[in-house]
C-alpha positions as a Python dict, from the first residue, in 0.01 Angstrom:
ca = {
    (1, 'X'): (0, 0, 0),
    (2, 'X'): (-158, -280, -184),
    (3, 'X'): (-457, -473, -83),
    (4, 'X'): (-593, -753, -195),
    (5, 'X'): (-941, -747, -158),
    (6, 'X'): (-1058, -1151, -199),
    (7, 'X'): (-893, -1435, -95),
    (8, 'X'): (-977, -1749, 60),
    (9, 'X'): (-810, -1867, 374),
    (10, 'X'): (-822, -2243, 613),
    (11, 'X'): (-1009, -2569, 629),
    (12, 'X'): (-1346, -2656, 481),
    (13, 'X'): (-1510, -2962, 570),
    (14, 'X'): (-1696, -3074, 297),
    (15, 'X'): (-1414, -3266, 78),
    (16, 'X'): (-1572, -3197, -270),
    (17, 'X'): (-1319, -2995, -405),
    (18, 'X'): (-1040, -2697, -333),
    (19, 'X'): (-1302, -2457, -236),
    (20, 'X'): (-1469, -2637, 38),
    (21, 'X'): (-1143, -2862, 137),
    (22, 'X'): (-821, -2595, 220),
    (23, 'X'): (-705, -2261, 122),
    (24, 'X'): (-357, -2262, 230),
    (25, 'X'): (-197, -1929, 224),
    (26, 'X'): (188, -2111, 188),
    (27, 'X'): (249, -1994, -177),
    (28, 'X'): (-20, -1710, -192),
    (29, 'X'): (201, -1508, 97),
    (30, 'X'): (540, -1588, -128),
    (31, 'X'): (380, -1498, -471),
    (32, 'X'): (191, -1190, -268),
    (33, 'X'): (508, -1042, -154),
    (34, 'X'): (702, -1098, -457),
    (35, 'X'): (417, -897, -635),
    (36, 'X'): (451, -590, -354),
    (37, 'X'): (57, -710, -209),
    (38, 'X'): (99, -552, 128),
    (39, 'X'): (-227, -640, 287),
    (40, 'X'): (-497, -923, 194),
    (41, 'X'): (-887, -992, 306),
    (42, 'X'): (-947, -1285, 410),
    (43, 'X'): (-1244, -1497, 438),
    (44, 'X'): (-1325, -1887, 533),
    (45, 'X'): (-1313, -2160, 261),
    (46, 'X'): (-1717, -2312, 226),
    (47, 'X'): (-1757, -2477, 547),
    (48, 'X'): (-2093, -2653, 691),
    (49, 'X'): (-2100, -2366, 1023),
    (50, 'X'): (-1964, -2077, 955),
    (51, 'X'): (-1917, -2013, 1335),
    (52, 'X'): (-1651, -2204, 1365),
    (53, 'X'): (-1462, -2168, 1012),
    (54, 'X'): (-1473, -1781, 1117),
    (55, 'X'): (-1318, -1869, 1482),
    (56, 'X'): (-1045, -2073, 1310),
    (57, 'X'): (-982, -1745, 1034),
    (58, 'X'): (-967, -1488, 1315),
    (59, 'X'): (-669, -1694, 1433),
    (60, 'X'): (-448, -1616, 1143),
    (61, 'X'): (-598, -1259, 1118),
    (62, 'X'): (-482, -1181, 1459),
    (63, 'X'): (-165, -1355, 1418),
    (64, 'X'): (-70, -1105, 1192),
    (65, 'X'): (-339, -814, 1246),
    (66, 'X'): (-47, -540, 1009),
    (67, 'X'): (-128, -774, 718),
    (68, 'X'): (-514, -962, 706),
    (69, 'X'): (-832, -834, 729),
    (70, 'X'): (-1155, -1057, 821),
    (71, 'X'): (-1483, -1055, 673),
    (72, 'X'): (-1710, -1282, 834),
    (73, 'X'): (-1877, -1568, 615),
    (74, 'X'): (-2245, -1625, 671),
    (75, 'X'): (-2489, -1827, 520),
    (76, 'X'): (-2836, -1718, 457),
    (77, 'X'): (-3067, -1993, 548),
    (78, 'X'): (-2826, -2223, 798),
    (79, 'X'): (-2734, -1897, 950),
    (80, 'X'): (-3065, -1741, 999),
    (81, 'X'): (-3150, -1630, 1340),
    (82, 'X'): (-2820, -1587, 1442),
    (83, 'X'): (-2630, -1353, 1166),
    (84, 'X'): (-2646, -1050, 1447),
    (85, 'X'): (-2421, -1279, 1703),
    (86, 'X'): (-2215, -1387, 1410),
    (87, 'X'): (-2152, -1075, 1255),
    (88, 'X'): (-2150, -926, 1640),
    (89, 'X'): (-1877, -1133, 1773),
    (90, 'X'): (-1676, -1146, 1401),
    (91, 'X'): (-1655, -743, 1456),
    (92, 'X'): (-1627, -702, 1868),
    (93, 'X'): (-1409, -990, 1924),
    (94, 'X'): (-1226, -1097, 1586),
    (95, 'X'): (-1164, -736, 1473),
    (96, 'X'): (-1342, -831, 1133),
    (97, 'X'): (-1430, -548, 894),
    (98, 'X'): (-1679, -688, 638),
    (99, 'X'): (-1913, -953, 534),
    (100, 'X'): (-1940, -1278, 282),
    (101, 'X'): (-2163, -1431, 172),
    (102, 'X'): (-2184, -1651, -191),
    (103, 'X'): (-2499, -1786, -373),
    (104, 'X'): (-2352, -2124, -408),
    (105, 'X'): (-2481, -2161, -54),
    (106, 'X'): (-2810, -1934, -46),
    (107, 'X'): (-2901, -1601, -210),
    (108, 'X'): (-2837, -1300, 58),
    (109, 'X'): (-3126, -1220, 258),
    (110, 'X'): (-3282, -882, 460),
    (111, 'X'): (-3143, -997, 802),
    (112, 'X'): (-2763, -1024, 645),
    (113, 'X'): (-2852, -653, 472),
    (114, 'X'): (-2996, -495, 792),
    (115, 'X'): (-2690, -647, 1004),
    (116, 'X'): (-2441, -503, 774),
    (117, 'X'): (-2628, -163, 804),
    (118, 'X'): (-2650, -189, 1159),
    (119, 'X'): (-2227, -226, 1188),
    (120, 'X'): (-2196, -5, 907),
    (121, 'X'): (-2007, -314, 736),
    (122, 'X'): (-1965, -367, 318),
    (123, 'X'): (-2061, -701, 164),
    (124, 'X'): (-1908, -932, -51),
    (125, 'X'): (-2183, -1072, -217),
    (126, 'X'): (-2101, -1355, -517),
    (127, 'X'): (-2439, -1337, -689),
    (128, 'X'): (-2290, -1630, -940),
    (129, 'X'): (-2391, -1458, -1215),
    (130, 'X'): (-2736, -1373, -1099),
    (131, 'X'): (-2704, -964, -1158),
    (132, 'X'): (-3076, -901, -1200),
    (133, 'X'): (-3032, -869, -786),
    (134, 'X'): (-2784, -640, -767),
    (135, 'X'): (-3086, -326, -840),
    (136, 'X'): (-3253, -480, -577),
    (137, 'X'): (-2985, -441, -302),
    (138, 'X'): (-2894, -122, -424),
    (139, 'X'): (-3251, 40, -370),
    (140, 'X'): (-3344, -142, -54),
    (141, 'X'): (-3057, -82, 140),
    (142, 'X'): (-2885, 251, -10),
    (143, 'X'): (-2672, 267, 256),
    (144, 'X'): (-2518, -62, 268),
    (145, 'X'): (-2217, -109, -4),
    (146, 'X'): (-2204, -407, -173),
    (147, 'X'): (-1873, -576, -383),
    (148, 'X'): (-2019, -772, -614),
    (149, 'X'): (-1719, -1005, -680),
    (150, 'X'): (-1539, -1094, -1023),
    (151, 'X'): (-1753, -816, -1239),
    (152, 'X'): (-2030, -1048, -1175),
    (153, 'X'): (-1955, -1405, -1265),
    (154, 'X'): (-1630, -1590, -1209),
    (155, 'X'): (-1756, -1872, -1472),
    (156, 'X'): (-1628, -1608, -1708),
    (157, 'X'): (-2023, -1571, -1803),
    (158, 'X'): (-1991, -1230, -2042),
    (159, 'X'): (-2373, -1187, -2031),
    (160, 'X'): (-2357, -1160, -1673),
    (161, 'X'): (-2023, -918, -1677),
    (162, 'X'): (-2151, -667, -1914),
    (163, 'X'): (-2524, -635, -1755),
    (164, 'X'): (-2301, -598, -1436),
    (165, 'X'): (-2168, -277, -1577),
    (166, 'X'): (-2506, -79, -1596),
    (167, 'X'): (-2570, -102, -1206),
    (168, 'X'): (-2245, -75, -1119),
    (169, 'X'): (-2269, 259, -1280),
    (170, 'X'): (-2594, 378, -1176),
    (171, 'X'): (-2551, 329, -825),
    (172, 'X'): (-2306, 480, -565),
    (173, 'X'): (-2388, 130, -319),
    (174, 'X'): (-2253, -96, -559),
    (175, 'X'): (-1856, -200, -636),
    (176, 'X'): (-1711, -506, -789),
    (177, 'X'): (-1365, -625, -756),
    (178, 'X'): (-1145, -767, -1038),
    (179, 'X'): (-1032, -1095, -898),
    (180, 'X'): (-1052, -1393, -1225),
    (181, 'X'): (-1233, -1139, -1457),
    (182, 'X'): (-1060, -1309, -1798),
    (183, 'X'): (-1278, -1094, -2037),
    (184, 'X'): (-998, -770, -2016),
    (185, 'X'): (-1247, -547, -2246),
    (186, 'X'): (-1472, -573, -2016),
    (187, 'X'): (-1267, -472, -1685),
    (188, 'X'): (-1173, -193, -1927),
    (189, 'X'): (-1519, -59, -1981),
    (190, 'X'): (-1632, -129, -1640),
    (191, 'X'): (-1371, 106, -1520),
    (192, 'X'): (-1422, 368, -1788),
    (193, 'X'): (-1797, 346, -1728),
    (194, 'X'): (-1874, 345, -1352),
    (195, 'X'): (-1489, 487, -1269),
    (196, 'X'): (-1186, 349, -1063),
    (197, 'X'): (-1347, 441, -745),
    (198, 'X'): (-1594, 160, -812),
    (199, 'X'): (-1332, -107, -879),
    (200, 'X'): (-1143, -308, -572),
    (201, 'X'): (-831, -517, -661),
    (202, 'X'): (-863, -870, -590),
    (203, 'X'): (-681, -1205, -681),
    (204, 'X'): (-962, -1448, -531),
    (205, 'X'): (-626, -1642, -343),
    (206, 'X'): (-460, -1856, -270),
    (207, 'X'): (-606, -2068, -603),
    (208, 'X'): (-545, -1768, -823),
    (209, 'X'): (-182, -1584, -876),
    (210, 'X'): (-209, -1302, -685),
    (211, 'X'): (57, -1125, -890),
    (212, 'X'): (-94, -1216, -1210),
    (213, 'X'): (-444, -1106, -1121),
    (214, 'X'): (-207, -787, -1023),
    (215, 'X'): (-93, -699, -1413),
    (216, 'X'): (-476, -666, -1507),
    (217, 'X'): (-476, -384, -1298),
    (218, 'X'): (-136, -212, -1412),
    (219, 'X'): (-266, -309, -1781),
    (220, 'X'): (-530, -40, -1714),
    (221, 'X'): (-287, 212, -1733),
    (222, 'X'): (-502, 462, -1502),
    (223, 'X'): (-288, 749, -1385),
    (224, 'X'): (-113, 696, -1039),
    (225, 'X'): (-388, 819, -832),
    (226, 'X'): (-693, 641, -991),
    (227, 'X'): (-427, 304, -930),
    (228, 'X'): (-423, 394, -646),
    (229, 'X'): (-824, 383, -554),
    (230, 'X'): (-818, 52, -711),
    (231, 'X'): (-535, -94, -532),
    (232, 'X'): (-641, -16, -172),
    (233, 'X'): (-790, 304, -105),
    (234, 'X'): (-1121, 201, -211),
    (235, 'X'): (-1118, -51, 47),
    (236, 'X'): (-991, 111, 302),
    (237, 'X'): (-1285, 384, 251),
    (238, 'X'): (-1565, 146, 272),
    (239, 'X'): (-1418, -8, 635),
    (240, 'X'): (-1358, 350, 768),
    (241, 'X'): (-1714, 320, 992),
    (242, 'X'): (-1747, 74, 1114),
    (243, 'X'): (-1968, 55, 1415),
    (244, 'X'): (-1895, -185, 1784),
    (245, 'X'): (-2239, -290, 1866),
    (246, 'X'): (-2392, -516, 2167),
    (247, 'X'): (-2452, -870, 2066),
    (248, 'X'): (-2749, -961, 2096),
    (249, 'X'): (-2891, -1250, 2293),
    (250, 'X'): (-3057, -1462, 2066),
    (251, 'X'): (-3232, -1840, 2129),
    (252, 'X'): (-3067, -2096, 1968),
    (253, 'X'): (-3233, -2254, 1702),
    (254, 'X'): (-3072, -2609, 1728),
    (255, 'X'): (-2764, -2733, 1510),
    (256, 'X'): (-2612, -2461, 1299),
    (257, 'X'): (-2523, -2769, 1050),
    (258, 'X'): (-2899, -2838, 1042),
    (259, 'X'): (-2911, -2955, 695),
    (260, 'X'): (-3224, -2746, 470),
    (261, 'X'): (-3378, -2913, 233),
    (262, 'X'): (-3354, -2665, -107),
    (263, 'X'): (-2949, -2697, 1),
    (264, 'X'): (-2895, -3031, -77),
    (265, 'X'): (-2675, -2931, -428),
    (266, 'X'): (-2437, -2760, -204),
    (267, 'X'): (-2303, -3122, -91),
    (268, 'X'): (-2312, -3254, -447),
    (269, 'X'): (-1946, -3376, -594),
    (270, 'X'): (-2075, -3176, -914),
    (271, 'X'): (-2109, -2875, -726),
    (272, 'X'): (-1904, -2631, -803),
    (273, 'X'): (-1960, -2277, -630),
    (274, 'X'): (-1770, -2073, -943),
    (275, 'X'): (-2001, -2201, -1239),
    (276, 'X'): (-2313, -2029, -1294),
    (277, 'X'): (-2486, -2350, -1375),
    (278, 'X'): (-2441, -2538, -1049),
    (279, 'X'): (-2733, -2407, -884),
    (280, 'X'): (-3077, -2380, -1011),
    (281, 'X'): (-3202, -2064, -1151),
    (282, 'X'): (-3541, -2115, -1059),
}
């Protein structure tokens, strides 16, 4: 069984371009099952409350529960307070089996970390290029795995990639997943260094060709049962405990769309959440 590990899925609602405006899986589910993709993980396009982009995603999850998975988008500052219920309800009541979370909106934070321990849930983390963090996570919060998305940087920033790549090896917490990587040399030493159990398919769907982003894998030309890690099992390992927990009862803190004033970029035109320079590095 395949699995793609990263796509997008539904309605944004911030109109500034594909990633915060649809994801429709139309074509992706054709060109998936033309390429043999058996199973996909879904998460919300960039939407201004999470909440409810992850109540419209459970929808199509549990339309077809045999072929999604859910990981549950969160953002680190609009969110904070309230990840536990998010995360709480994503995995009691959605059947969600992971986490998301992307720089473009805030850099991860302890209380996302200690909920995905707590639920025993990986996280897809988008760093943006920002590796120097990935150490970090790793020590603090050894038993938390982290997929640190398109080797690193989807901007197809090499730097980033290949410092990637040391980390990666080092440390048993941290995975990446393949989805966009255009730099092949790179996917091949990343593999050869840190090993195929440390590297998750992905397509990053429906804007990428999932069967393209397919042949990089095949290209590899790993024997059949370090494919196979890559194309699913990995996964499918790091979603094998996870852990039903109470939700707990939490005060609101007011409007989840709140606006915060070091986000303001977020809901620029220019903003683009897959190039390293759209946020500042400060």
């Amino acid at each position: 069984m395949i699995i793609d590990c990263h796509c997008h899925a539904g309605k944004g609602d911030g109109l500034t371009g594909p990633w915060d405006t649809r994801a429709s899986l139309k074509n992706y589910l054709v060109w998936a099952a033309e390429a043999g993709i058996g199973k996909t993980v879904l998460f919300a396009a960039f939407h201004s409350d999470y909440a409810i982009a992850n109540r419209l995603l459970a929808k199509s999850v549990n339309r077809r529960p045999n072929r999604f998975f859910g990981l549950a988008f969160v953002h680190a500052h609009r969110d904070r307070g309230r990840v536990r219920n998010l995360v709480g309800v994503a995995v009691n009541q959605y059947g969600f089996v992971g986490i998301k979370v992307h720089r473009h909106d805030a850099r991860i934070s302890r209380e996302i970390c200690e909920v995905a321990r707590l639920y025993s849930l990986p996280v897809l983390y988008d760093v943006m290029g920002e590796v120097s963090v990935v150490d970090l996570l790793a020590r603090e919060y050894p038993d938390v795995s982290f997929i640190i998305p398109h080797l690193g940087s989807f901007s197809d920033d090499w730097r980033a990639q290949q410092a990637l790549i040391d980390p990666l090896a080092r440390h048993a917490n941290i995975y990446t997943d393949t989805a966009g990587v255009r730099r092949f040399d790179l996917l091949v030493e990343a593999t050869e260094r840190a090993g195929p159990h440390k590297i998750l398919f992905g397509s990053d769907g429906p804007w990428l060709h999932p069967g393209v982003e397919l042949e990089k894998i095949y290209a590899l030309n790993l024997p059949v049962s370090e494919e196979a890690l890559v194309l699913g099992k990995n996964f499918m390992r790091l979603i094998a405990n996870i852990k039903s927990r109470p939700i707990s009862r939490l005060k609101s803190r007011g409007p989840a769309t709140r606006p915060m004033p070091e986000l303001a970029l977020e809901n620029s035109v220019a903003s683009d959440p897959w190039l390293r320079n759209s946020y500042p590095l400060g």
